[in-house]
Structure formats: C-alpha cells, structure tokens
N, C-alpha and C positions, 0 to 999 in steps of 0.2 A: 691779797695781803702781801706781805714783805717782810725779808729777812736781812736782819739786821747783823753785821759783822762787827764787833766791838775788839776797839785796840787795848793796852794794858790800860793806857790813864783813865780810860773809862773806867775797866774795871777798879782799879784804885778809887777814883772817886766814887762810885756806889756802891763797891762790894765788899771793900774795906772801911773807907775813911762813912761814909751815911749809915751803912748796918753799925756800924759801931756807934756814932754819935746818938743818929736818928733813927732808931728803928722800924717805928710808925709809918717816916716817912719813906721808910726805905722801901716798906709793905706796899705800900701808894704809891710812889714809883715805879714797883714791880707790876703791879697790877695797870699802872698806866702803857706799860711796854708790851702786855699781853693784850692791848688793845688797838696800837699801832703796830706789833710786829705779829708772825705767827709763827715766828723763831728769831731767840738769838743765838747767835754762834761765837763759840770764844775758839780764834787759834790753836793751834800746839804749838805755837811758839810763844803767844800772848801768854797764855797757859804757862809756861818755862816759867817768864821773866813774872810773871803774877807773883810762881813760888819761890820766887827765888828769897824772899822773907819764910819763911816755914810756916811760920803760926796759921798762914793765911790759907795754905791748905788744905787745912782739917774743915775751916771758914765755907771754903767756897766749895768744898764739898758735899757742904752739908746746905750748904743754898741751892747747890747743883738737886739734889734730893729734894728738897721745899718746891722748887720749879722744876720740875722735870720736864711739864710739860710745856717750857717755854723756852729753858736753856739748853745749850749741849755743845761740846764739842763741833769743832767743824769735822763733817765726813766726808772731805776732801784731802786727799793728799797733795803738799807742796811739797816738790824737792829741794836740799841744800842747789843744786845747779840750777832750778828758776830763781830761787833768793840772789844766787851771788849777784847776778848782772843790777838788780837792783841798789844792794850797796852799793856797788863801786859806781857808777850810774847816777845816781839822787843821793842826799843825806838824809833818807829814811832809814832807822834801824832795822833789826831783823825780826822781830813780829807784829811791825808797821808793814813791810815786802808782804809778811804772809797774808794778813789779812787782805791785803792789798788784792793778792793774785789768788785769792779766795774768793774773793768780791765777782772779780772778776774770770773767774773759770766757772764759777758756779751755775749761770745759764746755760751752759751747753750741754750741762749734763741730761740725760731724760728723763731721770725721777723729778728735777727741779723745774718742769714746763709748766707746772701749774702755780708757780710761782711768778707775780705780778714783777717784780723787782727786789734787788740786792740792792743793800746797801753800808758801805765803810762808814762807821762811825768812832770818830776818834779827836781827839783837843792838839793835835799836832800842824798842824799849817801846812811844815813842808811835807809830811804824810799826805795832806787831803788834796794840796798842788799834784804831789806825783800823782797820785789815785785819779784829778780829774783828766789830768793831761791821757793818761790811758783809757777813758773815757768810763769812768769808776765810779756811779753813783755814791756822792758824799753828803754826809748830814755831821756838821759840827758836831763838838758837844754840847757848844755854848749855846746852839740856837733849841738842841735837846734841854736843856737847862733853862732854856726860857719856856719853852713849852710846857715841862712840868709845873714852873711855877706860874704860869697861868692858869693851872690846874689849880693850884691852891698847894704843890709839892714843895717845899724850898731845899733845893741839896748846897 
C-alpha cells in the first residue's frame, strides 16, 4: 500500500468545500482512499494554512476522529531551515515545501520500510514540477478526481 501526502487545496476541496456540499459523497470518497492509500498524511504546515479559516478546525477535527484509522498528521518533522531553500529556490509555498520534503524523507525512515511508496498529492502544477524534479512521487488532484468519478464519486 501507499501513503498519500495531501497539500492544503486538497484538503479544501474535500474536507471543506464536498463534506459541506456532499456529504454522501464525501463518505465515498473517504472510503475510496482507504482503499488506495493505507494512510493519509496532512502536514503541519498544510495543517496551519487549512486553519487559518477557524470554523474549519473544529471540521477537520472531527473528521480526524471519523477516520482515524486513515488520516493523521505527518510524523515527521520538517525544519523552517529545509523549507527556506525551497521558497526562495521554486515558487512553491510553505506547506507545498513541507509536504514536499515529507514525501520525500519519508522512505528512509525504518518504521516506513514496509511501505510500497509515497506519494505528493496536490492541484498546484508548480508544486508537483518541484516535487518531480526532486524525484517525488506525484499524483494530481485532477487525475484523483477522475478516478473518483469513475467510481461513480463526483467532487
């Protein structure tokens, strides 16, 4: 299996913008990502800029709690000194970098050897450029979005 690293728009579009509209489909979507990932990971930086709305908080809180055993926090630490070289370096933001170099530290650790592959998932372009050029396994959103809805998911 595979663990999937989610940038903010991501979570925007599902864990805001579908649990609000769709909620059904948001359930089926969840369930479709416990079947291709066997985690997702939200940054602490994704995380920041997620709350930087408040309401959304309590939201993905409480989603965090519904899926526990699918989402969580990344248990990795990135320092501000790996981020900076990347802003100043690429026009990826700062919980685009994290995710980024989360994606990408995360194989070497030894609790993660039994893990198949990482992967950056984010709707950003110049994110997923910088992310391949480091050689950062990338999955759109968009081509996630088509996946769903050939499930029968529409987000």
């Amino acid at each position: 299996m595979s663990i999937a690293i989610f940038d903010n728009d991501v979570l925007v579009n599902i864990f805001d913008d579908l649990y609000i509209v769709k909620r059904d489909n948001f359930e089926k979507a969840m369930e479709y990502f416990k079947l291709k990932f066997s985690k997702v990971w939200i940054p602490e930086t994704v995380k920041n800029e997620f709350f930087y709305i408040k309401k959304r908080e309590t939201k993905l809180e409480k989603i965090f709690r519904n899926y526990s055993d699918l989402l969580s926090y990344c248990p990795i630490t990135i320092s501000k000194n790996e981020i900076l070289p990347m802003l100043l370096n690429s026009s990826v933001q700062e919980g685009e970098a994290d995710g980024i170099l989360q994606t990408q530290k995360a194989p070497y650790y030894r609790r993660y050897s039994n893990v198949d592959k990482f992967v950056f998932v984010s709707n950003d372009k110049r994110a997923l450029e910088a992310a391949e050029k480091m050689g950062v396994e990338t999955l759109p959103f968009t081509e996630l979005r088509d996946e769903l809805r050939e499930g029968g998911i529409i987000i």
